[in-house]
C-alpha positions as CSV (number, residue, x, y, z in Angstrom):
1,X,105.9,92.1,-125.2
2,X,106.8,94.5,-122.9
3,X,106.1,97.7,-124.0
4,X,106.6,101.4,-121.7
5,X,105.6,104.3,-122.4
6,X,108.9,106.7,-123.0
7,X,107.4,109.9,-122.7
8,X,102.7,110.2,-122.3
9,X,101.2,112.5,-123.3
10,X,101.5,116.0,-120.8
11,X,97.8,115.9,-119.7
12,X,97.9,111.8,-119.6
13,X,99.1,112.1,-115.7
14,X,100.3,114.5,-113.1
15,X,103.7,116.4,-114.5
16,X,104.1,113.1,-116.8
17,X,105.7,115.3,-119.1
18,X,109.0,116.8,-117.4
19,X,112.5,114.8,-116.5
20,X,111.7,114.6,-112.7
21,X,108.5,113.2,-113.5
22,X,110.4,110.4,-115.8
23,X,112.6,110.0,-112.7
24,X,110.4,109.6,-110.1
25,X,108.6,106.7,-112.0
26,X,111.6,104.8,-112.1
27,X,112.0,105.2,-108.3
28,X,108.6,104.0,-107.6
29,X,107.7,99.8,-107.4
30,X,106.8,98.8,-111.5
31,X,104.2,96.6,-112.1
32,X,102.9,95.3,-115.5
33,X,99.4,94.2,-117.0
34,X,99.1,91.2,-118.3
35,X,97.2,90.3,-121.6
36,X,97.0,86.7,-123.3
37,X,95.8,86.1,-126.8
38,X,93.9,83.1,-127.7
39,X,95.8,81.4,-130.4
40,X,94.5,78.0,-131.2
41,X,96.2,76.5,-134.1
42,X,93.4,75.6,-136.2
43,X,91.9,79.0,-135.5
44,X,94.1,82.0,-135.0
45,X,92.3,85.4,-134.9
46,X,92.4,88.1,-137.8
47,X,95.5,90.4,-136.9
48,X,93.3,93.5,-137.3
49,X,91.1,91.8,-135.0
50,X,93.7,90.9,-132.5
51,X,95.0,94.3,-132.4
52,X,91.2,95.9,-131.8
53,X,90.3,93.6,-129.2
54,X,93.5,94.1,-127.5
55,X,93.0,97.7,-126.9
56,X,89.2,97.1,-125.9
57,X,90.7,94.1,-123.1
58,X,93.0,98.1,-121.7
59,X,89.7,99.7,-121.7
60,X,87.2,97.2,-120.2
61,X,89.4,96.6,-117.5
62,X,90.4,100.9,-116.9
63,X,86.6,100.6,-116.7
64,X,85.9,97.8,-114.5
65,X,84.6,99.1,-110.9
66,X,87.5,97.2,-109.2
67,X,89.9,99.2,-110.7
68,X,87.7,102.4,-110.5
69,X,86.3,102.6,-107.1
70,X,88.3,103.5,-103.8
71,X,87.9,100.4,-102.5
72,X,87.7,98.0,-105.7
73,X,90.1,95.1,-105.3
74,X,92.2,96.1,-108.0
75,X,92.2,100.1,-107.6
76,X,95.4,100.0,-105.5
77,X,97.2,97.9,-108.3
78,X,95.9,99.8,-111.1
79,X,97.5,103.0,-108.9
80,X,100.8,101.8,-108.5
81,X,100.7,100.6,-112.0
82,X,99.6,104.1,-113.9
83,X,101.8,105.6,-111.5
84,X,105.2,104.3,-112.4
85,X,106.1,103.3,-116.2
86,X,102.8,102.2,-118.0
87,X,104.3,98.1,-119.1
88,X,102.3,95.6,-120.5
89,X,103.2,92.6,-121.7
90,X,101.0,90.3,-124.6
91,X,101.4,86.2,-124.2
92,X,99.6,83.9,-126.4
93,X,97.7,80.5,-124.9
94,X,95.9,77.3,-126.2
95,X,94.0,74.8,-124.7
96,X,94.8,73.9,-121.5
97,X,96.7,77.1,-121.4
98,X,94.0,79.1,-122.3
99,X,91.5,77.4,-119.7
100,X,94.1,77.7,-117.1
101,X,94.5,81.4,-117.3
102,X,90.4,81.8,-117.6
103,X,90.6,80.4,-114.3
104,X,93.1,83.3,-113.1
105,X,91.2,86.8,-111.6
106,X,90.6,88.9,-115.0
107,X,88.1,90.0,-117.7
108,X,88.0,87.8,-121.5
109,X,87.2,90.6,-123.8
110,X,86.1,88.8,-127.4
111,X,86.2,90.1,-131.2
112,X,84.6,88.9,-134.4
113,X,87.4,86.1,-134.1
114,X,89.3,86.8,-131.1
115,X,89.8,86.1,-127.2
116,X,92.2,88.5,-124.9
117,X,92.1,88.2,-121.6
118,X,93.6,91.0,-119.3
119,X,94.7,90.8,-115.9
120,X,94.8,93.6,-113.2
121,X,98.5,94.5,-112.9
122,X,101.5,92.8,-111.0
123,X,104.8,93.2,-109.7
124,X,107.4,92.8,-112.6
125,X,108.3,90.2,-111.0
126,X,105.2,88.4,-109.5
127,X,104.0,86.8,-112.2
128,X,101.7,84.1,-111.5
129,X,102.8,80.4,-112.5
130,X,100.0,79.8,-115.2
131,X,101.3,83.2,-116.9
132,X,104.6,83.4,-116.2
133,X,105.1,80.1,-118.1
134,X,103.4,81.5,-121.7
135,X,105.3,82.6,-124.6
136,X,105.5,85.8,-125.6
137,X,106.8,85.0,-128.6
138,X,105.2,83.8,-131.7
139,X,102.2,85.9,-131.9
140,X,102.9,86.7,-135.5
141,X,99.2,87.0,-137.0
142,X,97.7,87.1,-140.5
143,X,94.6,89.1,-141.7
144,X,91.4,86.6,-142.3
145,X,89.4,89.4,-143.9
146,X,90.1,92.7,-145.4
147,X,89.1,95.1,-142.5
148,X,88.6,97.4,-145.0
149,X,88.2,101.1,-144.0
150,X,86.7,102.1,-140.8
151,X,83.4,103.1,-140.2
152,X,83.4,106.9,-139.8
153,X,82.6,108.1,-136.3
154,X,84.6,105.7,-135.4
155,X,88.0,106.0,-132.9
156,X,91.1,105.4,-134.8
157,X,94.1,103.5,-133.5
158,X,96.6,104.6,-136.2
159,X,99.8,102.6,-136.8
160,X,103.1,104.1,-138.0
161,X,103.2,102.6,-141.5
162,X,107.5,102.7,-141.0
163,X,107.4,99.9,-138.8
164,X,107.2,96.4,-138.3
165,X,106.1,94.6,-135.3
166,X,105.0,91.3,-134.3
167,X,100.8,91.1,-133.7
168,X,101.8,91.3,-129.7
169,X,104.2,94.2,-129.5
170,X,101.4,95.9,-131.7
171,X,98.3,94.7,-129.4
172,X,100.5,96.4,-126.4
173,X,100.5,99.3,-128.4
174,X,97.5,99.6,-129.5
175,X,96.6,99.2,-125.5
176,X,99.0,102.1,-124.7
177,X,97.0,104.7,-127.3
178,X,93.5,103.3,-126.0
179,X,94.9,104.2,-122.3
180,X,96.0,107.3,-123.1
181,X,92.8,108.2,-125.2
182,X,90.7,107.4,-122.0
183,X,92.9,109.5,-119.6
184,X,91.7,112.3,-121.8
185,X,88.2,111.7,-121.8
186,X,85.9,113.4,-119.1
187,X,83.3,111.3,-117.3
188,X,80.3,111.4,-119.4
189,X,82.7,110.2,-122.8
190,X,84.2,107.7,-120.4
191,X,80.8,106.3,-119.8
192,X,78.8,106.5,-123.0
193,X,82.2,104.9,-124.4
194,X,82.0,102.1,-122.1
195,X,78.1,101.8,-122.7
196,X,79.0,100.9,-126.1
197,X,81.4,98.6,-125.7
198,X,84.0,100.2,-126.0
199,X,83.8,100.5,-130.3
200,X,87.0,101.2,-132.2
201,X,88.8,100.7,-135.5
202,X,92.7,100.1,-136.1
203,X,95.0,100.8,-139.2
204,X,97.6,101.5,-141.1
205,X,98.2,105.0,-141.4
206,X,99.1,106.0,-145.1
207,X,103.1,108.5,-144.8
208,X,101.5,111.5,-145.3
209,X,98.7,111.2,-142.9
210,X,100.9,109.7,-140.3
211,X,103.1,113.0,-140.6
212,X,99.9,114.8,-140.1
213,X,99.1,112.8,-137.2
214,X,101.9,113.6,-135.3
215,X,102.3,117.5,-136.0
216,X,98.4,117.7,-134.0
217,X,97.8,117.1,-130.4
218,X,96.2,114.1,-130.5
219,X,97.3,111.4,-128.2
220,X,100.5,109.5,-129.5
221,X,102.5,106.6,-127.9
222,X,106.1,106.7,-127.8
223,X,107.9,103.0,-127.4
224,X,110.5,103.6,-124.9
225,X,112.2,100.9,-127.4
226,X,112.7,97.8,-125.0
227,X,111.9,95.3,-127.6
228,X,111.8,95.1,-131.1
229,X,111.7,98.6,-131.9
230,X,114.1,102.2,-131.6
231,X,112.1,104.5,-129.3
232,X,110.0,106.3,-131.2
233,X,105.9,107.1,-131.9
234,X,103.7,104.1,-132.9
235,X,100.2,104.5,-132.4
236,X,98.4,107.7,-132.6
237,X,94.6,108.0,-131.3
238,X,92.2,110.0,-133.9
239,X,88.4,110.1,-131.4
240,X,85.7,109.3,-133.4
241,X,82.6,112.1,-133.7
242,X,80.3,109.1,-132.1
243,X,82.0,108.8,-128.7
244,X,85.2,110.9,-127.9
245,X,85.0,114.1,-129.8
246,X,87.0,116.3,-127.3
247,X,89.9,118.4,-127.9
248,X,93.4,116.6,-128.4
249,X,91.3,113.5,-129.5
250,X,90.5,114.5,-133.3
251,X,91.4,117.3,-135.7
252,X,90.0,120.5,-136.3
């Protein structure tokens, strides 16, 4: 699904937050990043499961020293992309299709159940042919296990409970509020996050704590409302005490 940020957070990039800001990402080239689920038919992933791994896929990759160093082979793509409207976009793959885009430059990031693979970003229009020919549709996904509630200390992607998306318009957005949590982050919570694999819960935020939620300064992602969706907030990012407890990540 694609999936832009309307309006980051005002510390999430340079002067992200004024009009000219919003205007001079639209002038620049866009790019998007690329994720595809794993969705065998005999075995499709837990949606909970999905929709953690997802954001994990955002992270490993923001991570990755090709996207990180000066001269990593991805750093100029992952520039252009974070510089202009954050997109990404979720397909779904099986067999052949699946194996074909293993084959593709990328990391597979796995869950308890399931596989996303994330590519380094591309041209809106430069997909390659063993992508550009997956559905984006039909990622609807069902829970396999109560995911119960999440381990405390642990970072909370939070979903607005007033709205209903498919699994992949929610795995974008759970990317979004993982990317936006890690532009936060200094170095040393960027890396003892990482050393851990990147651990993380997502769920359903109850009304009256999603209210809460978005009256505090943590990290929030607003759908631009391409697909799907009216613009508005979706995910909000609550940092665990275990690996991102910095101001703007949890509450007071």
């Amino acid at each position: 699904m694609t999936s832009a940020f309307d309006t980051p957070a005002p510390d999430a990039r340079p002067d992200s937050g004024s009009d000219s800001a919003s205007d001079d990402r639209d002038e620049l080239p866009q790019y998007v990043l690329p994720l595809v689920v794993r969705l065998e038919k005999a075995t499709p992933p837990g949606r909970t499961d999905a929709l953690e791994t997802s954001a994990r896929a955002v992270l490993t990759l923001l991570s990755d020293p090709r996207a990180t160093e000066a001269d990593g082979e991805w750093a100029q793509r992952v520039a252009a992309w974070e510089d202009a409207r954050i997109r990404k976009v979720v397909r779904r793959a099986r067999g052949g299709e699946w194996r074909r885009a293993g084959e593709l430059p990328g990391l597979t990031v796995t869950g308890r159940e399931a596989e996303v693979r994330v590519f380094p970003p591309i041209p809106l229009d430069g997909w390659p042919k063993d992508l550009a020919k997956l559905q984006v549709s039909g990622t609807d996904l069902e829970e396999t296990a109560d995911p119960g509630a999440p381990d405390p200390g642990l970072p909370v992607l939070w979903l607005n409970p007033d709205l209903e998306m498919s699994a992949g318009k929610t795995m974008a957005q759970t990317g979004h509020a993982a990317q936006l949590a890690w532009w936060r982050l200094d170095d040393a919570r960027r890396k003892d996050w990482a050393e851990a694999g990147f651990p993380l819960a997502v769920r359903t935020a109850a009304p009256d704590q999603w209210a809460d939620l978005l009256a505090s300064d943590l990290p929030v992602v607003h759908d631009a409302g391409f697909t799907e969706i009216a613009p508005g907030p979706t995910v909000a990012f609550e940092g665990g005490t275990r690996y991102c407890d910095t101001p703007g990540l949890r509450r007071a």
